[in-house]
Backbone bond lengths (Angstrom), bond angles and torsions (degrees), N, CA, C in turn:
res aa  C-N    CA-C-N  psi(-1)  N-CA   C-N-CA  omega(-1)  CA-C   N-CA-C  phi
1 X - - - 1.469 - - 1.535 109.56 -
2 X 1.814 92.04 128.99 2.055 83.29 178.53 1.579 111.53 -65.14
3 X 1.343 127.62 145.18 1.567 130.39 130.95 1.125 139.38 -54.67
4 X 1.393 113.89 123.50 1.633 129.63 -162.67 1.469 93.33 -37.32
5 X 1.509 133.50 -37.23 1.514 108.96 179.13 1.424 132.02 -85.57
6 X 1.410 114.86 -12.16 1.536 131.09 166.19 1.710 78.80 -62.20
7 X 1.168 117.93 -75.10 2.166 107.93 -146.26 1.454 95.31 -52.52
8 X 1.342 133.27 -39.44 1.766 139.42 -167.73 1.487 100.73 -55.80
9 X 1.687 111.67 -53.75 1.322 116.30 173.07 1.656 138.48 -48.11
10 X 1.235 87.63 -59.61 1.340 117.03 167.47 1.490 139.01 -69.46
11 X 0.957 105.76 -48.53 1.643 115.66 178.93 1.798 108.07 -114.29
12 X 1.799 119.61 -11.26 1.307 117.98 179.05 1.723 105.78 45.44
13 X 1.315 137.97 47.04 0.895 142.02 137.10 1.642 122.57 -121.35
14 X 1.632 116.00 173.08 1.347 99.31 -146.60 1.485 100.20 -95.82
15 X 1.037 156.42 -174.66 1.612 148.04 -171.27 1.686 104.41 -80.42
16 X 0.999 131.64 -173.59 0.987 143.65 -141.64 1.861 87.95 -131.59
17 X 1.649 103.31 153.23 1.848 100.67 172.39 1.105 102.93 -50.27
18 X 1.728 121.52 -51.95 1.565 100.79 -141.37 1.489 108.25 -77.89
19 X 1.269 108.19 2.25 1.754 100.71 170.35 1.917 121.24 -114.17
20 X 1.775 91.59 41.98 1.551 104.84 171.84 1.554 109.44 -58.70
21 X 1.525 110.25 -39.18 1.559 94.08 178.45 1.379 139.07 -63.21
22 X 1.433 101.33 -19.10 1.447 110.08 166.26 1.540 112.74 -52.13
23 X 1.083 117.86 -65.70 1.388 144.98 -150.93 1.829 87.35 -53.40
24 X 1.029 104.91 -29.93 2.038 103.16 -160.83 1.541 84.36 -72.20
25 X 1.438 141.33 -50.70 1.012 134.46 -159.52 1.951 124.80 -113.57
26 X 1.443 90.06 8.52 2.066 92.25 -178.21 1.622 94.08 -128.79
27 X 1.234 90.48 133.88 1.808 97.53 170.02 1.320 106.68 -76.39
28 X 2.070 89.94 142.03 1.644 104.41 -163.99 1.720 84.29 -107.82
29 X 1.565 82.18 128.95 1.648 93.32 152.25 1.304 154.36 -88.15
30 X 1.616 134.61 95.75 1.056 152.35 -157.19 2.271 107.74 85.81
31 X 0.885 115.41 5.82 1.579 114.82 -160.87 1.377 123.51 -5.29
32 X 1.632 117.56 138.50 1.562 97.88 165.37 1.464 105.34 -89.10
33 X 1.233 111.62 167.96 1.389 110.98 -167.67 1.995 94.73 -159.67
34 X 1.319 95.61 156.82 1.644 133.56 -170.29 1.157 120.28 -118.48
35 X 1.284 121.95 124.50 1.458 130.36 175.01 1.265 112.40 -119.47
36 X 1.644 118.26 72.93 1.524 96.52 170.71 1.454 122.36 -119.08
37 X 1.514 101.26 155.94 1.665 114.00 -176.41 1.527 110.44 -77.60
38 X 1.592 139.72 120.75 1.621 100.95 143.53 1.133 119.63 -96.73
39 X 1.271 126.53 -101.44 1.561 117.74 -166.04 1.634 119.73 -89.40
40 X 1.082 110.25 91.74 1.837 110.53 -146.37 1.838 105.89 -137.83
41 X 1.162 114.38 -162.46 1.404 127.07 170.04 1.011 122.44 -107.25
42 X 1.565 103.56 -22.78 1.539 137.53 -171.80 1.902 102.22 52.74
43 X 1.168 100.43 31.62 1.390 114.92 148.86 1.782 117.06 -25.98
44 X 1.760 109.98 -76.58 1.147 122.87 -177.47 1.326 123.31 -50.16
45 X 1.764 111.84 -44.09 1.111 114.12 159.06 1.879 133.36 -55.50
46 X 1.151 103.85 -17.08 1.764 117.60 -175.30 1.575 74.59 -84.52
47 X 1.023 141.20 -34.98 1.663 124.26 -160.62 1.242 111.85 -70.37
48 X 1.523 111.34 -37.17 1.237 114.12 -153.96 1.680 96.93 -102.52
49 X 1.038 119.89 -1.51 1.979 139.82 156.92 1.647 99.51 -53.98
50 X 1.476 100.99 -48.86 1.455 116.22 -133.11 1.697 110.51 -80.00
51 X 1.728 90.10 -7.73 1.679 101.01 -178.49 1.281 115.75 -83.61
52 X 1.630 106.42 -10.71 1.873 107.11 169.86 1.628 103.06 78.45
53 X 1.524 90.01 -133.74 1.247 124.97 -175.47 1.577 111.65 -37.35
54 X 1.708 119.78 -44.68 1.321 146.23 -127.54 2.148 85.15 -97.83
55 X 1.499 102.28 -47.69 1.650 113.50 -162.18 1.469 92.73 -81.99
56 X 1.548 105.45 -7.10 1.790 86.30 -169.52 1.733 96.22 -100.80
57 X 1.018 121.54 -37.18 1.175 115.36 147.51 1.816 132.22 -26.65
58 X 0.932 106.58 -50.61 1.651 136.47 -159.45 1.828 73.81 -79.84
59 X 1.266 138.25 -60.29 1.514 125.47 -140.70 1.174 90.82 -75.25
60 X 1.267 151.55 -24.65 1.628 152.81 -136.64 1.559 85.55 -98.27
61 X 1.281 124.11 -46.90 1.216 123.93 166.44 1.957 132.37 -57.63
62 X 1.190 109.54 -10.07 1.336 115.17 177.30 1.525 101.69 -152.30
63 X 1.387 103.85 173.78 1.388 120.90 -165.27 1.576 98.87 -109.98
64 X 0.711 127.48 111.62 1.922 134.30 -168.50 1.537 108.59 -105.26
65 X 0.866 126.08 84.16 1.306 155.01 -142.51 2.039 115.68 -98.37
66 X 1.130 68.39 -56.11 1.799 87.00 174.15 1.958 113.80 -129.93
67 X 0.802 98.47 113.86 1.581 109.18 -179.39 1.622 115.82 -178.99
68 X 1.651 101.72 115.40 1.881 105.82 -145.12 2.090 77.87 -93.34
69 X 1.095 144.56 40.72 1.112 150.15 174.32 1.436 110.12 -123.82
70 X 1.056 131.51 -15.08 1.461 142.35 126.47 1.199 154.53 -113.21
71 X 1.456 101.05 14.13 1.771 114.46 -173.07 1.185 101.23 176.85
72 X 1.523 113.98 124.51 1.570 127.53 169.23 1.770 121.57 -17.88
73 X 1.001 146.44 149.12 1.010 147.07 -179.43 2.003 113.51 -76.28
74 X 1.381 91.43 117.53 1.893 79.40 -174.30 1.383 118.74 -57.67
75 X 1.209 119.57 179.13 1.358 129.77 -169.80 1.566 91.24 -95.66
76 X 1.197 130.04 -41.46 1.420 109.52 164.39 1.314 134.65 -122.76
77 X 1.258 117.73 164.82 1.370 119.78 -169.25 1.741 112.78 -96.71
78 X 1.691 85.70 113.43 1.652 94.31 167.76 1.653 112.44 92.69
79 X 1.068 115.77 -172.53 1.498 136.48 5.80 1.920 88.61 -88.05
80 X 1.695 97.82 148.86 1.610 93.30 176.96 1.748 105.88 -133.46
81 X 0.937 113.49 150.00 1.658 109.02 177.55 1.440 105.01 -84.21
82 X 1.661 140.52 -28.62 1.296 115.29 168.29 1.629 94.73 -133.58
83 X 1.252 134.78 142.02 1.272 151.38 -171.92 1.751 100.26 -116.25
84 X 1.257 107.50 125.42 1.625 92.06 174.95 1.464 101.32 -125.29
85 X 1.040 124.04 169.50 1.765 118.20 -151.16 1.562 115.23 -141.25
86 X 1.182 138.50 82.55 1.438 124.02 -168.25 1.444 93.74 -105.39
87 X 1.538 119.62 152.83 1.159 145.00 170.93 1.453 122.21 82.24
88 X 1.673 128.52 -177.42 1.496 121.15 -143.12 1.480 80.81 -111.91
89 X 1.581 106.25 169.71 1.510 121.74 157.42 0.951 110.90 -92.98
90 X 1.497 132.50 95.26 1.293 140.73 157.74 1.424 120.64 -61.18
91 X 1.034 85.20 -73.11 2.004 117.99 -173.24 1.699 99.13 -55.65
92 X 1.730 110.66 168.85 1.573 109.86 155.96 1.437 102.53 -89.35
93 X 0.747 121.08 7.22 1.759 130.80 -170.07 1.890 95.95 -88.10
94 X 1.335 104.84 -57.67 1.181 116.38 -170.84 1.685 111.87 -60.10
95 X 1.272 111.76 -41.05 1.282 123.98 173.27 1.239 116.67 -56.87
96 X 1.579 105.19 -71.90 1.714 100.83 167.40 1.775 124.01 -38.16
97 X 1.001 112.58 -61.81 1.587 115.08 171.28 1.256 133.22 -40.94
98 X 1.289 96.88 -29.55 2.201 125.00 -176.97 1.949 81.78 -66.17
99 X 1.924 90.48 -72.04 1.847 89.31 -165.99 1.749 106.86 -48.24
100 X 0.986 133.83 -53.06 1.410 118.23 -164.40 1.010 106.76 -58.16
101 X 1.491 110.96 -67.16 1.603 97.93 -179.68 1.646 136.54 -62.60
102 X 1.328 126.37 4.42 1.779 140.69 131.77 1.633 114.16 -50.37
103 X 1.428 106.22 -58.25 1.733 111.15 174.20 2.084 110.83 -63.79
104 X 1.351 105.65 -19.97 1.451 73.23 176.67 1.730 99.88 -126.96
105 X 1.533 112.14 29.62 1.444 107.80 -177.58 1.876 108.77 -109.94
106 X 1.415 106.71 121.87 1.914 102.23 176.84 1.514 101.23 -47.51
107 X 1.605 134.04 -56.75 1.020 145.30 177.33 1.450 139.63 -100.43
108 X 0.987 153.40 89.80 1.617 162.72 -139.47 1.539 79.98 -95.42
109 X 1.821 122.31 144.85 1.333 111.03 163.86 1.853 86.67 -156.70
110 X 1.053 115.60 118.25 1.332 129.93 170.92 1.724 114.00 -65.92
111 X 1.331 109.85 157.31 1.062 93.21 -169.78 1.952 88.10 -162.13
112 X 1.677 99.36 105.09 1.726 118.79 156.92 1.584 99.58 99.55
113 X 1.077 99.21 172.29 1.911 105.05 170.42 1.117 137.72 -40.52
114 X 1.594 106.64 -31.92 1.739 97.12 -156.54 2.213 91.36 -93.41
115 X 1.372 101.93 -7.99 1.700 110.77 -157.08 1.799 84.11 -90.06
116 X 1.496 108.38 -39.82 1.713 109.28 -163.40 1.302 98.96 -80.03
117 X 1.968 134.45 -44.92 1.065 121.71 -152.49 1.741 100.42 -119.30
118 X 1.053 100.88 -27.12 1.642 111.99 -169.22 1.544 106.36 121.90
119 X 1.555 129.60 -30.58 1.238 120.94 164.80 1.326 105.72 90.96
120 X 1.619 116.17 -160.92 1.299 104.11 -150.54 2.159 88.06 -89.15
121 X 1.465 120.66 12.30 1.266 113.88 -164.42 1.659 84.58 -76.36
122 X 0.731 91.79 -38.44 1.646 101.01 -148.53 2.341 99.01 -62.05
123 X 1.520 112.75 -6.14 1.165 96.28 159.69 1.049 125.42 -46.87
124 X 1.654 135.19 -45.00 1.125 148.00 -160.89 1.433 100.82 -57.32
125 X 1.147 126.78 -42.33 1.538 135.21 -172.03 2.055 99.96 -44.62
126 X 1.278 92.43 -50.20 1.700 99.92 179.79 1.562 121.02 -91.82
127 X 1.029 125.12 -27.62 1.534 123.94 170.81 1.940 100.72 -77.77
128 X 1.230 120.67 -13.46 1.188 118.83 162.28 2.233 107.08 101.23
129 X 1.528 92.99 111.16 1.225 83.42 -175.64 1.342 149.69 -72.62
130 X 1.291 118.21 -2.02 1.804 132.67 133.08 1.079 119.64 -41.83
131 X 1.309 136.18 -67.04 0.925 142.29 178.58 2.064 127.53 -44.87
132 X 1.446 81.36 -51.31 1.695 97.45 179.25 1.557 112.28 -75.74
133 X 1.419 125.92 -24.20 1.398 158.94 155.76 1.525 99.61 -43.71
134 X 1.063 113.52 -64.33 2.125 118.20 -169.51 1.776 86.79 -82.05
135 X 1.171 138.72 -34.13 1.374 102.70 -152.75 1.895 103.65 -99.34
136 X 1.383 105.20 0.31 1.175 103.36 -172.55 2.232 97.26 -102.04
137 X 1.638 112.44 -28.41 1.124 99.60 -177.15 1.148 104.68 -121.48
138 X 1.569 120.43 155.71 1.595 97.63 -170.67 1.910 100.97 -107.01
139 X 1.557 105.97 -13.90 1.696 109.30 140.47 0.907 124.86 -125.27
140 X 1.533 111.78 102.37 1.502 122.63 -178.21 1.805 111.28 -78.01
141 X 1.323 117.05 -34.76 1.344 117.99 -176.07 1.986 100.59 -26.33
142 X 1.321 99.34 135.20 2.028 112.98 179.98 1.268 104.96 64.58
143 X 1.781 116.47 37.54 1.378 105.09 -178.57 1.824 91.98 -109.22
144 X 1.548 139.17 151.98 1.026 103.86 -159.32 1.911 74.38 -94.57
145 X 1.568 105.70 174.19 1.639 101.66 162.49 1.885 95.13 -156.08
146 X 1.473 99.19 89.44 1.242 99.39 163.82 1.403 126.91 -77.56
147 X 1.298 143.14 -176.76 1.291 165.22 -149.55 2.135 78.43 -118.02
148 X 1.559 103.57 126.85 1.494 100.02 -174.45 1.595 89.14 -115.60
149 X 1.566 92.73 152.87 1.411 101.48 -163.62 1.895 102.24 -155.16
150 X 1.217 106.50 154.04 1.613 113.20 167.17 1.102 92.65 -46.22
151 X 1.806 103.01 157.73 1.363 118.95 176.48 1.697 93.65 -91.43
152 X 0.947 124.05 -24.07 1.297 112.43 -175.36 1.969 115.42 -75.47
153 X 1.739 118.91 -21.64 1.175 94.51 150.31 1.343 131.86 -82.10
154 X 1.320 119.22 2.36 1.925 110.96 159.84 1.169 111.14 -91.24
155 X 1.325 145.14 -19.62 1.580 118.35 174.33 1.663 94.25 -129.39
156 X 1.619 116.03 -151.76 1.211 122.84 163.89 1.630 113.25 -106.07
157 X 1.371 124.76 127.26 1.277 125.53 173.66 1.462 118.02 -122.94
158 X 1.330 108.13 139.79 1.292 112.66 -148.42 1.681 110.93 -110.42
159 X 1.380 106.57 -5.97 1.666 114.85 151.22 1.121 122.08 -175.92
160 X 1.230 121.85 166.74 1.774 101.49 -165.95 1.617 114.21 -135.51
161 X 0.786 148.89 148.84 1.339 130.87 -159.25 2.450 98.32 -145.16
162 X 1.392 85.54 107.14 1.677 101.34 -160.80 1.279 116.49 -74.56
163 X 1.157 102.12 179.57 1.810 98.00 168.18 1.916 113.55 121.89
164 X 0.917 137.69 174.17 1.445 121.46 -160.25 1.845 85.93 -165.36
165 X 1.497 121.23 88.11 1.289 122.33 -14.90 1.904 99.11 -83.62
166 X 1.576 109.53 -164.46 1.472 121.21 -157.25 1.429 96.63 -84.13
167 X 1.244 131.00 150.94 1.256 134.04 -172.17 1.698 97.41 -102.71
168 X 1.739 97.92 129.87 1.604 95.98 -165.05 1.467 101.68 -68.15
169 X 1.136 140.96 -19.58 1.705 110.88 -141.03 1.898 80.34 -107.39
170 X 1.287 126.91 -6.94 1.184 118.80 171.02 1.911 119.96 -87.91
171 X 1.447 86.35 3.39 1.316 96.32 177.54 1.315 116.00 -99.62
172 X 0.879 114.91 -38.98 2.050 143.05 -178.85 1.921 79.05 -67.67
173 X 1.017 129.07 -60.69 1.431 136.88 -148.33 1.775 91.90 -58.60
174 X 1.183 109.29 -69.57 2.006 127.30 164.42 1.253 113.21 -31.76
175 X 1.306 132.18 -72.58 1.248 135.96 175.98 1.647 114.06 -63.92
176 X 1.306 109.59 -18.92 2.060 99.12 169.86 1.601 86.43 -88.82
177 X 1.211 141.94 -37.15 1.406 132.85 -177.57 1.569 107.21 -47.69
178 X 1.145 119.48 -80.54 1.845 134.20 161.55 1.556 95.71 -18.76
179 X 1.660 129.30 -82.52 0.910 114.87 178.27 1.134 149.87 -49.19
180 X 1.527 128.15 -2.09 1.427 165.25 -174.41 1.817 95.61 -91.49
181 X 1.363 109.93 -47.36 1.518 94.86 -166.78 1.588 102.81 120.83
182 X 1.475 107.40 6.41 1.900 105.64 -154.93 1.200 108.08 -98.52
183 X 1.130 161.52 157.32 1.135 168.74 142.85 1.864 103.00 -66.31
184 X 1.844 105.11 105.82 1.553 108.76 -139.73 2.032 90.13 -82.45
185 X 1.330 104.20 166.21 1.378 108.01 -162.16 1.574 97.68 -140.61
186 X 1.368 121.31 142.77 1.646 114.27 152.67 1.634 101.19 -119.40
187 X 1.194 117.66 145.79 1.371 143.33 -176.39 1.494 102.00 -64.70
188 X 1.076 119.67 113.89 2.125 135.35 -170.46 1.504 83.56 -83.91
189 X 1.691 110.53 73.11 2.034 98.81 153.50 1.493 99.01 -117.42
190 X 1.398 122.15 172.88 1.502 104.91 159.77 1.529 132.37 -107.67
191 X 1.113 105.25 174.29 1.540 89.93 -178.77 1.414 119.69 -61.88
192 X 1.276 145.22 14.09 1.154 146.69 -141.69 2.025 90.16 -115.31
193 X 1.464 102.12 -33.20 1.824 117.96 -151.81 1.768 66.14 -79.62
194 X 1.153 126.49 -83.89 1.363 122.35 -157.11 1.587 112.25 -67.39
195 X 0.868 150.40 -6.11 1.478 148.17 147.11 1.913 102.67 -40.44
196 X 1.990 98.70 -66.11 1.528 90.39 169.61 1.368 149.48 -48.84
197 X 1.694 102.40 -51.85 1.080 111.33 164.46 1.285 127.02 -54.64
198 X 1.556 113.95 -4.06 1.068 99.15 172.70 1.738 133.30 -121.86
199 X 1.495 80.29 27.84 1.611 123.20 -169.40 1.736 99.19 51.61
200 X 1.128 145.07 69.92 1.444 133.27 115.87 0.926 124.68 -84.27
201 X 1.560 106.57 161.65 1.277 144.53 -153.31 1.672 101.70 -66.82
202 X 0.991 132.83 89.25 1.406 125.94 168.12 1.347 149.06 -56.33
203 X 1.249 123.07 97.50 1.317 144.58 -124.94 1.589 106.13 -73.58
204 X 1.545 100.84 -45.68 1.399 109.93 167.41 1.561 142.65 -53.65
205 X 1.184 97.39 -18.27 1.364 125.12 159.28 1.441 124.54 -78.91
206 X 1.166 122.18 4.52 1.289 129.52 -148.55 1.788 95.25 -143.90
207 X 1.139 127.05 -12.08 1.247 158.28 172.16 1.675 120.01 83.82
208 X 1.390 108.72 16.76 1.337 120.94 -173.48 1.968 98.45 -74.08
209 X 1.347 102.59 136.59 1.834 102.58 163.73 1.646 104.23 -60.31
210 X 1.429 97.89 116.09 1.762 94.91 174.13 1.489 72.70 -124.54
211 X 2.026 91.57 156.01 2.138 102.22 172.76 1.395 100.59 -103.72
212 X 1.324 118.27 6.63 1.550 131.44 179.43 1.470 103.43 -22.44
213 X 1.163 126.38 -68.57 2.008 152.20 172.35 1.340 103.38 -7.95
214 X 1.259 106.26 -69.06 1.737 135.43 -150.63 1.596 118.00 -120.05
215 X 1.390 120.78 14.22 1.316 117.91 -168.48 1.747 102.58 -123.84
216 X 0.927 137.23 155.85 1.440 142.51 -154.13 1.455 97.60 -103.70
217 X 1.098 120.19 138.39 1.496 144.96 -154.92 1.662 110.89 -95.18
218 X 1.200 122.57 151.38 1.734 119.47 179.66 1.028 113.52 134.48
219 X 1.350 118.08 2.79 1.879 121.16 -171.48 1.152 80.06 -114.66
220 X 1.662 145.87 20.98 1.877 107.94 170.11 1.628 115.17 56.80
221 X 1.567 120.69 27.34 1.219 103.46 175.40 1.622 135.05 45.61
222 X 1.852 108.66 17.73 1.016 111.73 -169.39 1.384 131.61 -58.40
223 X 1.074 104.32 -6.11 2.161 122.27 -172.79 1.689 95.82 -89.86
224 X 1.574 104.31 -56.47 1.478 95.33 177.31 1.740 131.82 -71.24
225 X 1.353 95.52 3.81 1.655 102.50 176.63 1.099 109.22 -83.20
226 X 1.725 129.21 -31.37 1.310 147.47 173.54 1.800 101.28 -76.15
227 X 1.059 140.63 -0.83 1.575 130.03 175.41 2.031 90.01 87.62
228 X 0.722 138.76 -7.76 1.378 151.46 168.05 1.548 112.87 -50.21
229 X 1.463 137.21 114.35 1.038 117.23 -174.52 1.842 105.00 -105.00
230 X 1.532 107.60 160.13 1.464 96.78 -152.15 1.963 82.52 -82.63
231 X 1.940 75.52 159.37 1.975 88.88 -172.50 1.955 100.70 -117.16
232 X 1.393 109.70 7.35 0.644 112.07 175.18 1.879 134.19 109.51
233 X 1.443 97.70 -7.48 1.664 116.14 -146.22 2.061 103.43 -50.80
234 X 1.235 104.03 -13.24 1.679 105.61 171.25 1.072 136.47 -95.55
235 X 1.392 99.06 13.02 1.597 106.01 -177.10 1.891 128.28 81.76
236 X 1.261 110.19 -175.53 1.974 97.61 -174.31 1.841 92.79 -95.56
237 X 1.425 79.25 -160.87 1.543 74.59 -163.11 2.068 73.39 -128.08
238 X 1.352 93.34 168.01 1.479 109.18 -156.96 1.466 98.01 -50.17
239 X 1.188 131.07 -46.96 1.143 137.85 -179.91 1.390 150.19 -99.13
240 X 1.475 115.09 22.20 1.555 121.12 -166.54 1.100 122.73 -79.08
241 X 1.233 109.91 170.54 1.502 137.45 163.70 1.437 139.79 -55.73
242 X 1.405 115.60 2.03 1.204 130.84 -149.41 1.579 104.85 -52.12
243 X 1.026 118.57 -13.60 1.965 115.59 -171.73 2.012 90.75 -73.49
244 X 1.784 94.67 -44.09 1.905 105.13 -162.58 1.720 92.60 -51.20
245 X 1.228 100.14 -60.15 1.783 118.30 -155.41 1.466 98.27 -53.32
246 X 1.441 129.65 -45.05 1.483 118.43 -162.56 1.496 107.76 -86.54
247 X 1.398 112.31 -24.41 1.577 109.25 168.07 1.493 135.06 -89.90
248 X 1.501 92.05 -2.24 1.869 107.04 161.06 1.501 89.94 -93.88
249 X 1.483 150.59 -9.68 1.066 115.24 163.77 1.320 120.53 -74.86
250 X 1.369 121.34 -40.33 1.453 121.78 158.26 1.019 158.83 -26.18
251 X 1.689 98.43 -46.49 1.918 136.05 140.82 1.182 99.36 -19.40
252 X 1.531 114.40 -65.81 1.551 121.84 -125.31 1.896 98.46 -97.48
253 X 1.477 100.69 -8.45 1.299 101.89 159.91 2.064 91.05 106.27
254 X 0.928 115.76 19.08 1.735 118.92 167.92 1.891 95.68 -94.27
255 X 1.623 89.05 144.52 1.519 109.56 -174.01 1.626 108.36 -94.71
256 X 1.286 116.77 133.82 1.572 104.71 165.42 1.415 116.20 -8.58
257 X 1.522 127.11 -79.64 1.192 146.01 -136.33 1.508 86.78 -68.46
258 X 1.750 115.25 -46.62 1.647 92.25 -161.45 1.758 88.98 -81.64
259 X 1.003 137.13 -11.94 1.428 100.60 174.71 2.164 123.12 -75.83
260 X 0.833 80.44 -25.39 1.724 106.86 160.98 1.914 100.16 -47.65
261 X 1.078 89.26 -68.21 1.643 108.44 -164.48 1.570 96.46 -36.51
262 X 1.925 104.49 -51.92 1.639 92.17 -156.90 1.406 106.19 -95.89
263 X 1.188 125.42 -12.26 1.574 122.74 159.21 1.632 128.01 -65.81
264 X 1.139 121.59 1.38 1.115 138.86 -164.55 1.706 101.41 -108.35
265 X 1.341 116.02 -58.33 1.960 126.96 162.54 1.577 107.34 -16.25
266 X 1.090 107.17 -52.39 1.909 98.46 -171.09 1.794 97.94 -136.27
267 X 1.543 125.96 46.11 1.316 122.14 145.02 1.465 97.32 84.77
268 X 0.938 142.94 29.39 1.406 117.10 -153.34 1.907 97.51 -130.82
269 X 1.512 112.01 9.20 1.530 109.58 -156.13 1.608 83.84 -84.20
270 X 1.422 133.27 -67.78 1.247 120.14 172.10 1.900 137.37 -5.98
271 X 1.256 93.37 -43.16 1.501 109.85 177.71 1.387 101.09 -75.28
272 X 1.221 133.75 -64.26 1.465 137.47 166.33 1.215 110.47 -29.23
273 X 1.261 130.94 -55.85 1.116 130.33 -158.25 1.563 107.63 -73.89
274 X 1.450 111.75 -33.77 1.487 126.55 -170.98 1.505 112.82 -68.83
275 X 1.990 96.30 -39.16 1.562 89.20 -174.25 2.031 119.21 -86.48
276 X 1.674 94.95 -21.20 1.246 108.17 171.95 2.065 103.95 -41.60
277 X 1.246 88.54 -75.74 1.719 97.86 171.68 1.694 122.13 -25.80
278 X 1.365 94.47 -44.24 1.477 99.88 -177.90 1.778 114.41 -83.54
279 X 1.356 118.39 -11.49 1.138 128.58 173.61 1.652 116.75 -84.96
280 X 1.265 100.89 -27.71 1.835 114.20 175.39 1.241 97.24 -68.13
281 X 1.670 129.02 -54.31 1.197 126.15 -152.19 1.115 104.69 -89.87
282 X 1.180 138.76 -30.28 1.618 126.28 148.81 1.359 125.03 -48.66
283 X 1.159 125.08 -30.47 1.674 107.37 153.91 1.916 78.68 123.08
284 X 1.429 125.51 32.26 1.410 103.01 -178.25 1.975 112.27 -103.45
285 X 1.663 90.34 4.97 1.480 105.74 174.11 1.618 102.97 -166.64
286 X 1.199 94.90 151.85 1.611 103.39 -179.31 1.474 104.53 -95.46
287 X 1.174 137.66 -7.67 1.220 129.74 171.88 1.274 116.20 -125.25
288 X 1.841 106.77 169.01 1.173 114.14 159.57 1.363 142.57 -73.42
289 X 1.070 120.16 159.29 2.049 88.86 177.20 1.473 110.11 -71.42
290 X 1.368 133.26 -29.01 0.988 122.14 176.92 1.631 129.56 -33.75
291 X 1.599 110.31 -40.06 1.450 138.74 174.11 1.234 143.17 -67.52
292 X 2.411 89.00 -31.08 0.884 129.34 161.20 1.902 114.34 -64.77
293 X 1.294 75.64 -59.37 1.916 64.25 177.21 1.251 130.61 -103.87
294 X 1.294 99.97 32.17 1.542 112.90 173.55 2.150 85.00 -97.37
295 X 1.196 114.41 -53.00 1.358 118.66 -152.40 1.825 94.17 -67.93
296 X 1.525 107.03 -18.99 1.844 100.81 -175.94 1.435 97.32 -74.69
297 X 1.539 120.44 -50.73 1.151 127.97 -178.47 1.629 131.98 -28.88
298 X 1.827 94.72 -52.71 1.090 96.59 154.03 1.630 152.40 -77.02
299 X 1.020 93.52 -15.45 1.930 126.62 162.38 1.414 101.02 -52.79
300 X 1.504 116.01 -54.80 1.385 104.56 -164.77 1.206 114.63 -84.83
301 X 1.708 116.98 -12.93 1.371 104.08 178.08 1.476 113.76 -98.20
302 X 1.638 127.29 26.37 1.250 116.00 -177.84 1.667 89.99 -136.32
């Protein structure tokens, strides 16, 4: 079987899907690569603008192929050795485009909140999508309104890189990893270690819901440098606490609903909910929170 760098050499096209697994572990030489937005702010993309000097560097290293931020969009899709992906599938438009570009990409790589969790579209999923449908159009008829979802349950994605929008130099950091040959990694601290280190004011202490605790680290604490408490937009970190964190919010005198409230802002209440479940059934609490804060409730009134 050839190696992704014999075909790079040789034929200067990018490998084929069925040899994505290579690609996780052999350095690609020169790569073509994809930048596309779907339904987004293109936030992530201004990030990765935003490194200057650093991305122009970085392009000399790959072949940039598709990216409608400097060149019209080709007439066809692919084939690309790394595809990077910002924004949600709203649209059927968006969907279709997600699948092709999975079918002709070695590597799928997501890129910020709304691509990892669904983002802030994906409220609609819970305020109910009829509803959010009439109050935003006043003729919605041919409007599409799917059920919004990670991009990773419609195709396969093969790493994702978080944040609302993506923090460039952790992005540059991923893509020299990939380009190295590495199988790319972010460091499991939470945002809570870098909030300190970087002496702010800690919110949690102060009795505000911060996800500081339990949320995966790499944004520089940038929400809490602003008096901002983090809402979570990067997701948990491989290993949390989520049963501890939602019932010290309770303690502290926060109601279900507002913890609802702020997991819901950037898509992310689903995940909570999934890992909570998985923490009951391991045996790390015998209850639900529901029981939980029915049983504080009553504590406080006697």
């Amino acid at each position: 079987m050839k190696t992704i760098k014999q075909l790079n050499k040789k034929t200067r096209k990018p490998a084929s899907p069925a040899k994505r697994g290579e690609q996780k572990s052999k350095k690609i030489n020169k790569p073509k690569v994809a930048i596309v937005g779907l339904t987004c702010c293109e936030g992530c993309e201004f990030a990765i603008l935003d490194l200057g000097e650093k991305f122009l560097e970085l392009a000399k290293r790959i072949d940039l192929v598709h990216w409608r931020f400097i060149k019209d969009d080709p007439e066809k899709i692919g084939p690309y050795d790394i595809c990077f992906v910002e924004g949600s599938a709203v649209t059927k438009d968006n969907v279709r485009l997600l699948k092709k570009l999975r079918k002709n990409s070695g590597q799928l790589i997501v890129l910020g909140n709304c691509a990892h969790f669904g983002g802030i579209h994906r409220m609609k999923n819970w305020v109910g999508r009829y509803k959010a449908l009439g109050e935003v159009y006043e003729e919605p008829e041919g409007i599409d309104n799917l059920d919004i979802l990670p991009i990773s349950e419609i195709v396969k994605v093969d790493f994702t890189i978080p944040t609302c929008p993506i923090n460039g130099e952790e992005f540059l950091d991923i893509v020299l990893q990939i380009l190295a040959g590495k199988k790319p990694q972010i460091r499991q601290n939470p945002v809570c270690l870098e909030c300190q280190a970087s002496g702010y004011e800690c919110l949690l202490q102060k009795g505000e819901i911060c996800c500081g605790p339990v949320i995966l680290g790499g944004c520089n604490a940038v929400c809490l440098k602003s008096k901002q408490a983090c809402w979570g937009c990067r997701g948990l970190l491989e290993e949390p606490d989520v049963d501890k964190f939602v019932k010290n919010c309770f303690l502290t005198g926060h109601s279900a609903a507002a913890v609802k409230k702020v997991l819901e802002v950037f898509g992310v209440k689903d995940d909570w909910i999934n890992q909570a479940q998985k923490e009951w059934r391991g045996g790390k609490t015998e209850t639900g929170l529901v029981k939980v804060k029915r049983a504080i409730n009553r504590a406080g009134k006697s």
